[in-house]
N, C-alpha and C positions, 0 to 999 in steps of 0.2 A: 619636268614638273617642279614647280616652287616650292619653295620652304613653307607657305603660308596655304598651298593646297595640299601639302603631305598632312599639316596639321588639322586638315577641314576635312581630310579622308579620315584620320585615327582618331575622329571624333567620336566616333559609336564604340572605340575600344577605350577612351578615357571614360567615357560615359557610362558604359558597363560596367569598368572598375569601380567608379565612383558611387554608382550602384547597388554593387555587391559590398562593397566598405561597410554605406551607411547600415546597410541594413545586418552585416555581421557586427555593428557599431551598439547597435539598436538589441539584440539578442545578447550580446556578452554584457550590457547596461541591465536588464534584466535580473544578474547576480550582484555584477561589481561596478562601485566598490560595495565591500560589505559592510562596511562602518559608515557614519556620515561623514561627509566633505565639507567643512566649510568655506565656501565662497562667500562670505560677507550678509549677502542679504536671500543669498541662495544655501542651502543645503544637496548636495547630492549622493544619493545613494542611490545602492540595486532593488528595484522594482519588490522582488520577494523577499528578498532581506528585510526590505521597509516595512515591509504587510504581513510578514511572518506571523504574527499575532491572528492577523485577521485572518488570514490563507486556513492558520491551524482551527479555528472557530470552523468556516465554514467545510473545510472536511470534516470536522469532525461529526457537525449537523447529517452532512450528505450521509455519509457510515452509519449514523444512526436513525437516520428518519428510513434509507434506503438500501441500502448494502448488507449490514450486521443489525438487525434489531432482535432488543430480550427476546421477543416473540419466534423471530426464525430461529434463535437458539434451542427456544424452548421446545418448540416443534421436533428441530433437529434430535434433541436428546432423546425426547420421548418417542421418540421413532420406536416402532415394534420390532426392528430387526436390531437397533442397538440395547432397545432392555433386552432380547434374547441372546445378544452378545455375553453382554453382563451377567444373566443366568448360567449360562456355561462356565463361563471364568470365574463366578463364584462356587458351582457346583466342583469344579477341578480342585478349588484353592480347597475346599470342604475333603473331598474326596483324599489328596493328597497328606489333609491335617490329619485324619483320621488313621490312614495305613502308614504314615510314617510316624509323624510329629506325636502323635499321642501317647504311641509307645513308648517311645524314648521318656518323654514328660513324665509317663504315668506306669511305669511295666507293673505295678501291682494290677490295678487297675483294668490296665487290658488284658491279662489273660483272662478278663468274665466276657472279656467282648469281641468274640472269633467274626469268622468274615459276615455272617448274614446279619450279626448284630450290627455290626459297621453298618452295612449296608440299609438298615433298617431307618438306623439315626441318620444317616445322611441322605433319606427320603424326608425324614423327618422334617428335617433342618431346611432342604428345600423349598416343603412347600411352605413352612412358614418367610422364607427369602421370599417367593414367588407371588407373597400378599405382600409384605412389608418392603419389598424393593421401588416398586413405582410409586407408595405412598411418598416413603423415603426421599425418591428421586423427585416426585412433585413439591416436596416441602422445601428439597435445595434449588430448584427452580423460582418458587418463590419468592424465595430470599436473595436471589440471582437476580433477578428483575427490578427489588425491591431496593437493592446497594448498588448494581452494577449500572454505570452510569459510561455508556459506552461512549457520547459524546466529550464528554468531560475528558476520557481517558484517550481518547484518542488526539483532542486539540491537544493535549498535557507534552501526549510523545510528539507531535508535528513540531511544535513550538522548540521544543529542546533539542531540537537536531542543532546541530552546527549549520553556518552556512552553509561550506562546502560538503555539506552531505546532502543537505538539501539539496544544492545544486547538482549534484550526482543524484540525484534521484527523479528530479526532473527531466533535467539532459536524457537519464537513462528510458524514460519513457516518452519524450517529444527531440528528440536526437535528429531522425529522421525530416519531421516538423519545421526544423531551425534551421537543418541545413536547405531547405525546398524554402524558408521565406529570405536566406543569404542567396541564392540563386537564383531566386523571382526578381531580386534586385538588380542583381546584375543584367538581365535578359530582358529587361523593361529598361534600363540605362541605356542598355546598346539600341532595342529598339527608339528610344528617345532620338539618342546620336542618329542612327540612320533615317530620322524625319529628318534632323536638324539640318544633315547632308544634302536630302534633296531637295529640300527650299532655297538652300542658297544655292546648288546649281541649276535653279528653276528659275530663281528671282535678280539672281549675279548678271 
């Protein structure tokens, strides 16, 4: 076998390389460089690097049009099983002030106020938490809805990543992604090369 048909055989494996290069060429251009280049009448930089601005805008949209809105939040909060969380651990933190903390504070005072007195005011004090809590809790919702600008805050943090955090954060969730379209390259290069083989030994 010839010099010039060993070369027309290990075509589909240069081809494959070739391939797989551009297209791990094409995926690392995507971060870097991260500053711009300039070539004279060209500028180059990384794909996200460049867009940063605009990337962090439209996530921040999608998060709040979709993902995190005041509304889910507010739903979230007002949820019956999380104000009756809140009931408890303020009933506790009541409870706790009263047998411990109040004594100490006030020992004149508490010896007028043995256990069922305790227990009376801290019925007490209850059920006015158990009107004034979800008021409470609607009026900081309100005011949640009314300041909190989810989009705003979320482009704010996107933008102020560093590159290479950005980049690790990408990577980190399309990892898999980059390395299937460097591999698609290569597998479409070698199939190229082994057309390219059989025409010429079809047409040779």
């Amino acid at each position: 076998m010839s010099t010039s048909e060993i070369f027309i055989y290990l075509t589909p494996v240069m081809t494959g390389l070739i391939g797989w290069f551009t297209n791990w060429v094409a995926v690392k251009m995507l971060f870097k460089p991260e500053k711009p280049v300039n070539f004279g009448i060209y500028k180059l930089q990384g794909v996200f690097p460049k867009r940063q601005d605009k990337l962090a805008q439209s996530i921040g949209k999608m998060v709040a049009d979709e993902l995190l809105t005041t509304h889910d939040i507010r739903e979230r909060v007002l949820h019956k099983d999380n104000i009756d969380a809140l009931l408890i651990f303020v009933e506790s933190k009541v409870e706790h002030y009263l047998k411990h903390d109040f004594p100490i504070k006030y020992p004149i005072a508490s010896i007028f106020f043995g256990k069922r007195r305790r227990e009376q005011i801290k019925i007490d004090l209850m059920q006015e938490v158990h009107v004034m809590a979800p008021e409470v809790i609607h009026k900081v919702m309100e005011d949640l809805e009314e300041n909190m600008k989810v989009e705003e805050l979320v482009a704010k943090k996107v933008s102020a990543l560093s590159p290479d955090k950005l980049e690790d954060l990408i990577n980190g969730i399309l990892k898999k992604e980059f390395r299937f379209i460097e591999w698609s390259g290569a597998v479409l290069g070698f199939l190229v090369g082994v057309i390219q083989v059989i025409f010429i030994e079809v047409f040779k």
